[in-house]
LOTINU-934502 format. One record per atom (N, C-alpha, C): x, z, y; residue in three letters; chain; atom name. Coordinates in steps of 0.001 Angstrom, whole numbers, padded with zeros to 6 digits. Layout:
<nodes>
<px = X	pz = Z	py = Y	r = ALA	c = A	a = CA>
...
</nodes>
This chain:
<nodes>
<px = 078114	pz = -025021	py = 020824	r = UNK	c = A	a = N>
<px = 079229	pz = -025238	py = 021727	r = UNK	c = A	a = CA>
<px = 080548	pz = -025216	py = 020960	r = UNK	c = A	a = C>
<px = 080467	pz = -024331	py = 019498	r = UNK	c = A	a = N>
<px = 082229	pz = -024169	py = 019153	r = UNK	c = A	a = CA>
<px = 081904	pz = -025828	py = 018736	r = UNK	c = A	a = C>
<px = 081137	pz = -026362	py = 017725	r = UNK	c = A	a = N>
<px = 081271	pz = -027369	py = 016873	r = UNK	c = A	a = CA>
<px = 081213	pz = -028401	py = 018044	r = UNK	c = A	a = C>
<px = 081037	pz = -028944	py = 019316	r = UNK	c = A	a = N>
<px = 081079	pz = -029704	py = 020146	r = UNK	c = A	a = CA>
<px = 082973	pz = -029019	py = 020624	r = UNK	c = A	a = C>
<px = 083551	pz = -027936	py = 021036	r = UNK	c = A	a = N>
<px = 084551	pz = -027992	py = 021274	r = UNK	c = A	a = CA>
<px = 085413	pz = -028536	py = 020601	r = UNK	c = A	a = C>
<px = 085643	pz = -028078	py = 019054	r = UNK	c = A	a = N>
<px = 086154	pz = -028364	py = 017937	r = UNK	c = A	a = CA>
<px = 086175	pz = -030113	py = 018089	r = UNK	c = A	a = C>
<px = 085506	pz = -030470	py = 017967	r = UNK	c = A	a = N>
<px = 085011	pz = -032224	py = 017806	r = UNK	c = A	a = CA>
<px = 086117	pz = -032615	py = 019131	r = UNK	c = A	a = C>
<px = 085907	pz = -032245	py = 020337	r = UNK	c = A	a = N>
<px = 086878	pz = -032389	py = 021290	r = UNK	c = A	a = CA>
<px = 088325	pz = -032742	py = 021187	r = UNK	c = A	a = C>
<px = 088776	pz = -031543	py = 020341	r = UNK	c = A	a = N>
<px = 090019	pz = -031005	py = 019632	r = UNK	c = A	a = CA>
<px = 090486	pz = -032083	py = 018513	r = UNK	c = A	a = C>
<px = 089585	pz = -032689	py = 017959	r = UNK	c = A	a = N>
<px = 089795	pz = -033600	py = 016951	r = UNK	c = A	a = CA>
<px = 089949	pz = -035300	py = 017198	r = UNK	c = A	a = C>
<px = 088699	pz = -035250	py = 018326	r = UNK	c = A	a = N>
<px = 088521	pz = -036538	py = 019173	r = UNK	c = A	a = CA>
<px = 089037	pz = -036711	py = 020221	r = UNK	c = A	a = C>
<px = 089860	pz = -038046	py = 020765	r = UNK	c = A	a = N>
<px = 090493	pz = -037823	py = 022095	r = UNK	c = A	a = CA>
<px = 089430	pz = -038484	py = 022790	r = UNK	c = A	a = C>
<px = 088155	pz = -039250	py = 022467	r = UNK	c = A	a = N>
<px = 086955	pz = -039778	py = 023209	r = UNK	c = A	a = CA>
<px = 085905	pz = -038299	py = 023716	r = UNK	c = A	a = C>
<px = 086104	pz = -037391	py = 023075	r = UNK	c = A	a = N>
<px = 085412	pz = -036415	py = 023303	r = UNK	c = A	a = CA>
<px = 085631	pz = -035564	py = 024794	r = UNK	c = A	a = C>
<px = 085328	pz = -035555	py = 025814	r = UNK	c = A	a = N>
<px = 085957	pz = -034434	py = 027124	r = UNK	c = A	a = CA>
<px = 085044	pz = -033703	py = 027675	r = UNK	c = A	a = C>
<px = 085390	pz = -032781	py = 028434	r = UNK	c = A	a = N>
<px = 084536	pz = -032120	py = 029216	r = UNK	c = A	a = CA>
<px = 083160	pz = -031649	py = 028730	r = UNK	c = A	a = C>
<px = 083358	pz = -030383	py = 027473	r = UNK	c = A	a = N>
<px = 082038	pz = -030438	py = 027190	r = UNK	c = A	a = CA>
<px = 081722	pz = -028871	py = 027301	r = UNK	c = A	a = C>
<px = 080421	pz = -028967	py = 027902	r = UNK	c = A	a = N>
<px = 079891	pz = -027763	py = 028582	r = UNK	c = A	a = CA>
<px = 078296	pz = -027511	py = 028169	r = UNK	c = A	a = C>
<px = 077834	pz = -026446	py = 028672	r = UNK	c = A	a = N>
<px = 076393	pz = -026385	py = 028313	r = UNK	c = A	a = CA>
<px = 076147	pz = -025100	py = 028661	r = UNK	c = A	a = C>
<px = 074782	pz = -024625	py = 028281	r = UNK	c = A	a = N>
<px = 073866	pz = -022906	py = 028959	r = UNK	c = A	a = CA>
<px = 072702	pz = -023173	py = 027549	r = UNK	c = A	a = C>
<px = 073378	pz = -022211	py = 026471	r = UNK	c = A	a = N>
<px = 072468	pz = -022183	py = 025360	r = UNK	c = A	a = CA>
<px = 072511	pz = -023308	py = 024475	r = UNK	c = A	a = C>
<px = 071216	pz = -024056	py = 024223	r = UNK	c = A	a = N>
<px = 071058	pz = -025126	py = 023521	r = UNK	c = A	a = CA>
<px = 071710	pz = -026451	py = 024357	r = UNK	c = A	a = C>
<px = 071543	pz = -026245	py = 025683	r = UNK	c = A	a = N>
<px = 071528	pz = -027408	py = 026309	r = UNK	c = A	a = CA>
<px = 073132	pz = -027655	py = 026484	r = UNK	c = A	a = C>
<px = 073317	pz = -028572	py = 025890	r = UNK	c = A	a = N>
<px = 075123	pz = -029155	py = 025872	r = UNK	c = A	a = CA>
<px = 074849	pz = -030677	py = 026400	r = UNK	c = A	a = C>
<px = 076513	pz = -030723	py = 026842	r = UNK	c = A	a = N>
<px = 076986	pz = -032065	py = 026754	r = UNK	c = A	a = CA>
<px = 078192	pz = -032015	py = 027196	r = UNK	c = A	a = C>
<px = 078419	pz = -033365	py = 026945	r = UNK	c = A	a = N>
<px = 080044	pz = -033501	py = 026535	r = UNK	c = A	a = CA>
<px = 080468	pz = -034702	py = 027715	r = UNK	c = A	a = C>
<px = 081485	pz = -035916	py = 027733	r = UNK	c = A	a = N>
<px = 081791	pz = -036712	py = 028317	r = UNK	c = A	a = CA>
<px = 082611	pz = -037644	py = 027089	r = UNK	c = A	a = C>
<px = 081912	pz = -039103	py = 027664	r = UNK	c = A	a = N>
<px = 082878	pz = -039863	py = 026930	r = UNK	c = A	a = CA>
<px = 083381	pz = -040479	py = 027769	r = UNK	c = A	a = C>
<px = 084733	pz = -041579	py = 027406	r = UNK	c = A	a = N>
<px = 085556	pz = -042322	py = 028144	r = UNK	c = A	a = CA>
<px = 084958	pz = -043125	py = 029295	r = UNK	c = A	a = C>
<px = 083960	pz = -043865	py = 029043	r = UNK	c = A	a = N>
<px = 083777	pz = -044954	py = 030109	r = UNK	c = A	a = CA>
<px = 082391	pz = -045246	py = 030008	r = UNK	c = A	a = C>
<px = 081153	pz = -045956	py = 030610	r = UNK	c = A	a = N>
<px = 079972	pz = -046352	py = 030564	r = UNK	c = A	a = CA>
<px = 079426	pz = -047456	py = 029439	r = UNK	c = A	a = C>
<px = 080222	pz = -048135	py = 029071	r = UNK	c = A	a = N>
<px = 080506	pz = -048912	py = 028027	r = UNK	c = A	a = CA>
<px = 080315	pz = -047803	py = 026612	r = UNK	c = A	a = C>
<px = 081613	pz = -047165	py = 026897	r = UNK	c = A	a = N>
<px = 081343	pz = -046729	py = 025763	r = UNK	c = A	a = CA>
<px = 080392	pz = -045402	py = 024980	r = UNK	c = A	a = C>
<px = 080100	pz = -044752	py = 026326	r = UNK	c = A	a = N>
<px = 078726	pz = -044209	py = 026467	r = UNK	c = A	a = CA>
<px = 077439	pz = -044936	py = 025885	r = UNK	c = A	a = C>
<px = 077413	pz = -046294	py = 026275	r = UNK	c = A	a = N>
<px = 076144	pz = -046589	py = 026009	r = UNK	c = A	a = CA>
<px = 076257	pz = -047010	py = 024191	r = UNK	c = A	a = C>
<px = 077239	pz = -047866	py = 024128	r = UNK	c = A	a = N>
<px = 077517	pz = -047974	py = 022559	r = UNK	c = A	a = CA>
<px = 077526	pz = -046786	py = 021850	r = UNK	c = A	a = C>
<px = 077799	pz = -045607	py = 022050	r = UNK	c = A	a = N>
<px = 077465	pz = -044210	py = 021470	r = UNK	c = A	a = CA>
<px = 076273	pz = -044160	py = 021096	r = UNK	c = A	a = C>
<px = 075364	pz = -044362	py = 022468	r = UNK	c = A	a = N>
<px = 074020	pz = -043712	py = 022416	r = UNK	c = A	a = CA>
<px = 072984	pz = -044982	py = 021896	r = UNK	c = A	a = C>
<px = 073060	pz = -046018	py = 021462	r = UNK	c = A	a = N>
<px = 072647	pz = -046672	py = 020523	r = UNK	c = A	a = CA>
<px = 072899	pz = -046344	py = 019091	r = UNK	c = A	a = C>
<px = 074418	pz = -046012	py = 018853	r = UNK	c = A	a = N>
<px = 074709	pz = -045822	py = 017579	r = UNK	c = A	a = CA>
<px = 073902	pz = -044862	py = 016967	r = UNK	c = A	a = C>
<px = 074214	pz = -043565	py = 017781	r = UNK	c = A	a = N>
<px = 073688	pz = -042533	py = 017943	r = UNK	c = A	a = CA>
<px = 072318	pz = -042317	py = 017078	r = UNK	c = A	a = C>
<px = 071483	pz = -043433	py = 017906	r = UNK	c = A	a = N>
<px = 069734	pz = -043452	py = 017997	r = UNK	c = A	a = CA>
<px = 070110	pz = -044072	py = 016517	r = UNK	c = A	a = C>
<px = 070347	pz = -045212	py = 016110	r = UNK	c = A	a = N>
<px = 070211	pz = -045953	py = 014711	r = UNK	c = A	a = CA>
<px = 070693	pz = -044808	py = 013454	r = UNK	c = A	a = C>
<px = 071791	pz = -044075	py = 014214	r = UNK	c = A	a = N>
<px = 071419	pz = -043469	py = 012729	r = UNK	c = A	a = CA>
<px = 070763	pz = -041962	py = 012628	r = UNK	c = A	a = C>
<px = 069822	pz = -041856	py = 013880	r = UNK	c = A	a = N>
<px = 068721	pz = -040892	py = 013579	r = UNK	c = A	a = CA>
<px = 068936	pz = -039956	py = 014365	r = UNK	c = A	a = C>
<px = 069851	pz = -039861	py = 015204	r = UNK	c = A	a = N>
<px = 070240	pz = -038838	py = 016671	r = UNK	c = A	a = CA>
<px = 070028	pz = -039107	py = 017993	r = UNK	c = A	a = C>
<px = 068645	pz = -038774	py = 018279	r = UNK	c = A	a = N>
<px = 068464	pz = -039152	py = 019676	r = UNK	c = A	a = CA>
<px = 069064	pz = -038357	py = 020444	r = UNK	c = A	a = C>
<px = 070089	pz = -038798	py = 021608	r = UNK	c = A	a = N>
<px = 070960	pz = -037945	py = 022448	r = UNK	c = A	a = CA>
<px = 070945	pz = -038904	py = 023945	r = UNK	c = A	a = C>
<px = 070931	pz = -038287	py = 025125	r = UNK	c = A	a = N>
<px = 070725	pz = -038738	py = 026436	r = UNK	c = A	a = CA>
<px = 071878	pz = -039150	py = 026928	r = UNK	c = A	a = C>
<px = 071908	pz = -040328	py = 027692	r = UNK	c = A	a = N>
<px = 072864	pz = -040571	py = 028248	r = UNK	c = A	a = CA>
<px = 072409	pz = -039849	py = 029816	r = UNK	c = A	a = C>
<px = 073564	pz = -039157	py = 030625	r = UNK	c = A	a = N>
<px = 073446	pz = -038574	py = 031509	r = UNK	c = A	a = CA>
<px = 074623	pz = -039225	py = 032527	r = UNK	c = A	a = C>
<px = 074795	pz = -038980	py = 033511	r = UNK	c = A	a = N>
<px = 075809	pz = -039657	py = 034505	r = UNK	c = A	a = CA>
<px = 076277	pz = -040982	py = 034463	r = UNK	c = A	a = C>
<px = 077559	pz = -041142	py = 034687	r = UNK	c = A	a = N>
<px = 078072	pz = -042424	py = 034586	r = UNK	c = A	a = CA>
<px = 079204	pz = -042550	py = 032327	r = UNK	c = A	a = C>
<px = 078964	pz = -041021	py = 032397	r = UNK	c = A	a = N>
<px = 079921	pz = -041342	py = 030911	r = UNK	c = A	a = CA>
<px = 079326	pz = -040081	py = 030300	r = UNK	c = A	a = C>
<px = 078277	pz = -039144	py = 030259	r = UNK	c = A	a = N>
<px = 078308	pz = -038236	py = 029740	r = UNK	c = A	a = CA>
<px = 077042	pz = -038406	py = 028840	r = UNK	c = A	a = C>
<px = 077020	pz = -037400	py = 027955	r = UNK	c = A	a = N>
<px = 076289	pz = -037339	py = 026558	r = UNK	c = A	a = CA>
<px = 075491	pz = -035785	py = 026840	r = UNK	c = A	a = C>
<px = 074236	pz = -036138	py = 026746	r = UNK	c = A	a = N>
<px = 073139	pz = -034496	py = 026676	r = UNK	c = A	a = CA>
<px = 072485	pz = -034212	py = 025821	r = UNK	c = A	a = C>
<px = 072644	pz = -033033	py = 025114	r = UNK	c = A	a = N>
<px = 072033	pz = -032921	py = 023713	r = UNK	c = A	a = CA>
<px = 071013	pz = -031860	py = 024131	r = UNK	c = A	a = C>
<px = 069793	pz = -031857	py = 023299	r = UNK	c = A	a = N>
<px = 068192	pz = -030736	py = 023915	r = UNK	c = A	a = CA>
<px = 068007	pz = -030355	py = 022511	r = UNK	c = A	a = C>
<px = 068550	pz = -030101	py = 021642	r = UNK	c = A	a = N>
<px = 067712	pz = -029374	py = 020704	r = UNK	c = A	a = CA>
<px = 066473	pz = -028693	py = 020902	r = UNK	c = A	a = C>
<px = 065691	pz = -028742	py = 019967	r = UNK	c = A	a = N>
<px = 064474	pz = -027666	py = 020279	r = UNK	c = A	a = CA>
<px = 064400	pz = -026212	py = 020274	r = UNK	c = A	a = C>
<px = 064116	pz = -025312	py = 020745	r = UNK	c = A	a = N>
<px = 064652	pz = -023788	py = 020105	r = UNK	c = A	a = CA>
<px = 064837	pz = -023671	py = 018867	r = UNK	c = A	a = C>
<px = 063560	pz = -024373	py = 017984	r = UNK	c = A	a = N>
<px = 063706	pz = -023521	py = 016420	r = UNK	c = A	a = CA>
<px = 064543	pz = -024937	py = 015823	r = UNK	c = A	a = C>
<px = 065558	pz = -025101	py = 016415	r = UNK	c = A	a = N>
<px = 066321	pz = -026211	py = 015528	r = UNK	c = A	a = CA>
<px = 067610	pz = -024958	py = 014422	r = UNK	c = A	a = C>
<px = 067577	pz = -025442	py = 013008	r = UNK	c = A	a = N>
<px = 068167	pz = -025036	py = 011997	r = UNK	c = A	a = CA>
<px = 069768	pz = -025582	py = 012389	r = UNK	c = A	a = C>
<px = 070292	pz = -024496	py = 011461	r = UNK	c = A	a = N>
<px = 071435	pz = -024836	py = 011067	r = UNK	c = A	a = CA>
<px = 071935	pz = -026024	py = 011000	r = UNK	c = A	a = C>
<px = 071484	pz = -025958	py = 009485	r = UNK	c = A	a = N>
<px = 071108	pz = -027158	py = 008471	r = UNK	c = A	a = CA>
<px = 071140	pz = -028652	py = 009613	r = UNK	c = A	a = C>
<px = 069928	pz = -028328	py = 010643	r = UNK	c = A	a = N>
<px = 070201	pz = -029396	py = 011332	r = UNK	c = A	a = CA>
<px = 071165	pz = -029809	py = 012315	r = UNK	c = A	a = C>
<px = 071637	pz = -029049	py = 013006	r = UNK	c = A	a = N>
<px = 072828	pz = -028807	py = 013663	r = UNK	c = A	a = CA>
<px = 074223	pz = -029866	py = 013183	r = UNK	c = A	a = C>
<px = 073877	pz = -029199	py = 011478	r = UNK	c = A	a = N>
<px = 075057	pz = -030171	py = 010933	r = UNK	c = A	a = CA>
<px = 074678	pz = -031219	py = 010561	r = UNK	c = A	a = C>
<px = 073592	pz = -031581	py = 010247	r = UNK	c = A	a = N>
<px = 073421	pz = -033245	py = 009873	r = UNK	c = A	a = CA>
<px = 073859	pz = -034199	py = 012031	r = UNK	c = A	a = C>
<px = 073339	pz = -033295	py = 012688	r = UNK	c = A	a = N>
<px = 073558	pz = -033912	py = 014014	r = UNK	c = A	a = CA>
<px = 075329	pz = -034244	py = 014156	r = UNK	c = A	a = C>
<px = 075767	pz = -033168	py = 013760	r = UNK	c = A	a = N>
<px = 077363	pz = -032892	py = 013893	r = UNK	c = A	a = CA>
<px = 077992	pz = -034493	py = 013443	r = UNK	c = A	a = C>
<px = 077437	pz = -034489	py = 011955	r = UNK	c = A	a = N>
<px = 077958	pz = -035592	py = 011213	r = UNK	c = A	a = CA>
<px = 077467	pz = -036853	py = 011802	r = UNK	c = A	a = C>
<px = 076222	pz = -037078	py = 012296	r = UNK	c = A	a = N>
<px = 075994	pz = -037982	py = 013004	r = UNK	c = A	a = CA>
<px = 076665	pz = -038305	py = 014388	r = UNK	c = A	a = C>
<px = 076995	pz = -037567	py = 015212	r = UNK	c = A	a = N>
<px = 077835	pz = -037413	py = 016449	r = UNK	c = A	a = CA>
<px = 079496	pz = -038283	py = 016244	r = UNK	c = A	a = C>
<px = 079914	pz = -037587	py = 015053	r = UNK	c = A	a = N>
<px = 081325	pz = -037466	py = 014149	r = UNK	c = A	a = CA>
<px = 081171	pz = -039459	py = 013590	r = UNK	c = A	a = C>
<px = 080205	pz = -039754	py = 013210	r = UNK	c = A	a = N>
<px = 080326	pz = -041236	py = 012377	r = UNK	c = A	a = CA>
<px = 080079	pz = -041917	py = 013590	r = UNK	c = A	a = C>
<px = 079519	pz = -041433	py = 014617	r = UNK	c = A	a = N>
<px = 079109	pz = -042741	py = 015788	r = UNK	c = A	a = CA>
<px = 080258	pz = -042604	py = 016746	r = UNK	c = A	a = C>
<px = 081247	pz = -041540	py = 016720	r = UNK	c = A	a = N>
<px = 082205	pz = -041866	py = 017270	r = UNK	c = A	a = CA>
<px = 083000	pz = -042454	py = 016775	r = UNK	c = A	a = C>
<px = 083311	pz = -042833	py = 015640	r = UNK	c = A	a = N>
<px = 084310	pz = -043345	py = 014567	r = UNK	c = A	a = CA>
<px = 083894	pz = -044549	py = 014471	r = UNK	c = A	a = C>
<px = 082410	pz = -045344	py = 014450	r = UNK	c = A	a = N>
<px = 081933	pz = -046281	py = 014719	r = UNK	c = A	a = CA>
<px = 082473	pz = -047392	py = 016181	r = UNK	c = A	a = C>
<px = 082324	pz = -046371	py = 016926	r = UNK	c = A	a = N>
<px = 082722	pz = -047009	py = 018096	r = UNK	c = A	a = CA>
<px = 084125	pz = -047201	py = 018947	r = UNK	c = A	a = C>
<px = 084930	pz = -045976	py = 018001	r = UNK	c = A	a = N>
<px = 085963	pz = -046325	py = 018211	r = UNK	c = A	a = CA>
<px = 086705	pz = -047625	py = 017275	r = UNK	c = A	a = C>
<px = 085954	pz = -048235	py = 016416	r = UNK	c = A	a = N>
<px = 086486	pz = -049553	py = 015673	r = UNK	c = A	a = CA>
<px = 086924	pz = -050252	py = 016764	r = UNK	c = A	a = C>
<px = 088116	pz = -050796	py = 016498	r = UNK	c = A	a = N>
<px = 088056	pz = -052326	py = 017914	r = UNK	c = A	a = CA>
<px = 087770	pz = -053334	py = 017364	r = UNK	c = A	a = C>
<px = 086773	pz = -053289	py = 016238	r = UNK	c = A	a = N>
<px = 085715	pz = -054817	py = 016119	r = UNK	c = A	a = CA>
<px = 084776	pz = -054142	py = 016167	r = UNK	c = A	a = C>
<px = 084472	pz = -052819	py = 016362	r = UNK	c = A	a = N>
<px = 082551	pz = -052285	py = 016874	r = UNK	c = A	a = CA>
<px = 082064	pz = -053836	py = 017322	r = UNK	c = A	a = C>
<px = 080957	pz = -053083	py = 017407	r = UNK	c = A	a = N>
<px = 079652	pz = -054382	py = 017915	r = UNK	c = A	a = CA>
<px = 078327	pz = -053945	py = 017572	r = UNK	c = A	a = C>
<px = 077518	pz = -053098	py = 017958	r = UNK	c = A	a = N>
<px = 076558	pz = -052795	py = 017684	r = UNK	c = A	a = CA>
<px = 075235	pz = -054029	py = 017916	r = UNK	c = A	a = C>
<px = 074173	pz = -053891	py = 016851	r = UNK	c = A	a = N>
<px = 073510	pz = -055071	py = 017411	r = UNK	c = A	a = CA>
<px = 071806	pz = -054687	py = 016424	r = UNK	c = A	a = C>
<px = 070755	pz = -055074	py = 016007	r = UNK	c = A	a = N>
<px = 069979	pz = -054780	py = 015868	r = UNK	c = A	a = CA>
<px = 068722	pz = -054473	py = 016488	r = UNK	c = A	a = C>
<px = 067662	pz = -053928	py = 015942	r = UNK	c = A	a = N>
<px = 066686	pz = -053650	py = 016653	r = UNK	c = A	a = CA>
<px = 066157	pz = -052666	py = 017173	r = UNK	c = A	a = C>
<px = 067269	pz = -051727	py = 017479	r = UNK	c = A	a = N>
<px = 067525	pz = -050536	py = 018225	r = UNK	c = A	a = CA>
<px = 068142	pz = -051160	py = 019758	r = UNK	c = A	a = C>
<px = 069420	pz = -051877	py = 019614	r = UNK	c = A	a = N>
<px = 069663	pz = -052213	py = 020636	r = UNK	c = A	a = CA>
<px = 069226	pz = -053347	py = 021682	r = UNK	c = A	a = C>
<px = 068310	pz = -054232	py = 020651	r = UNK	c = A	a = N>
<px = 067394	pz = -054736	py = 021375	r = UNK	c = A	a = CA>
<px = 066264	pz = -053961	py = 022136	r = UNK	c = A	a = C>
<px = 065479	pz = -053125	py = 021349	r = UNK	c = A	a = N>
<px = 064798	pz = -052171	py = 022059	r = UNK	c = A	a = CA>
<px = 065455	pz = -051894	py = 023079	r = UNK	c = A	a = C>
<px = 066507	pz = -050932	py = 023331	r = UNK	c = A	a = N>
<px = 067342	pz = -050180	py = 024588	r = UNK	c = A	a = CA>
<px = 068094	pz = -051458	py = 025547	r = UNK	c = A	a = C>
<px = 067436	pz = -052973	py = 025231	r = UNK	c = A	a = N>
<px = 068128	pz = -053637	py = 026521	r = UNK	c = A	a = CA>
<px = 069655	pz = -053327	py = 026385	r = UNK	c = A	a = C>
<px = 070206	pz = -053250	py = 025753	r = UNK	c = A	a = N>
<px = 071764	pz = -053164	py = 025558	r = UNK	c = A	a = CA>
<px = 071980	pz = -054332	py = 026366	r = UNK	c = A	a = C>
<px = 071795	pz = -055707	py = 026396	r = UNK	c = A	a = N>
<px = 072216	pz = -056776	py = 027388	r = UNK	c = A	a = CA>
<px = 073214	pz = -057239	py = 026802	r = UNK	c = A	a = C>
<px = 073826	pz = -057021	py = 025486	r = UNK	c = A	a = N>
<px = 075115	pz = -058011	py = 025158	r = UNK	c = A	a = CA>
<px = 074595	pz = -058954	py = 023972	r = UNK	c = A	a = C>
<px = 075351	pz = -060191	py = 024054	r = UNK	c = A	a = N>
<px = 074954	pz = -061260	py = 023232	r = UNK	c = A	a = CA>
<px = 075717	pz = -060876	py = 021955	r = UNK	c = A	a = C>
<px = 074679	pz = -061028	py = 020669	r = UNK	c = A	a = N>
<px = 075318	pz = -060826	py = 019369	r = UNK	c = A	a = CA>
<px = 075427	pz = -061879	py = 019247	r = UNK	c = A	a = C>
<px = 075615	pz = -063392	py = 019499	r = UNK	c = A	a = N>
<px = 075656	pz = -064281	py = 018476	r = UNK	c = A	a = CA>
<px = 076508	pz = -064914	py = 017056	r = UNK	c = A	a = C>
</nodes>
């Protein structure tokens, strides 16, 4: 929860982030950009739930490490920075899998 507040504090895409133990989540700006998160997310090795209309749910397992915590952190940290590009465009065979629905051509 501090390293999800902190990220908040740093990110203005980051809001409303709450949780009970392991189980967190946060809020991003809009559904759009929720879903471009949670593709990014998945491609570079962070599976994280999209929940509501803009929010982000993270489940760690109990015996999740440190160690892993922060490789997630950094992954969280580059897919927001990713998506905040205003030439983002995610595209691949992740987001084909997840039906993303937008045309790369």
């Amino acid at each position: 929860m501090q390293l999800l507040r902190e990220l908040a504090r740093e990110d203005s895409n980051v809001s409303n982030v709450r949780g009970f133990g392991l189980m967190t989540a946060f809020d991003l700006p809009n559904n759009k950009f929720r879903n471009d998160f949670v593709i990014e997310a998945v491609k570079r090795g962070l599976v994280v739930i999209g929940c509501g209309m803009q929010g982000i749910r993270l489940n760690p397992p109990y015996n999740v490490t440190e160690k892993e915590i922060d490789q997630a952190m950094d992954i969280l940290k580059s897919s927001l920075e990713a998506c905040s590009s205003p030439l983002f465009q995610h595209k691949g065979p992740v987001c084909e899998f997840m039906e993303c629905g937008e045309s790369h051509a």
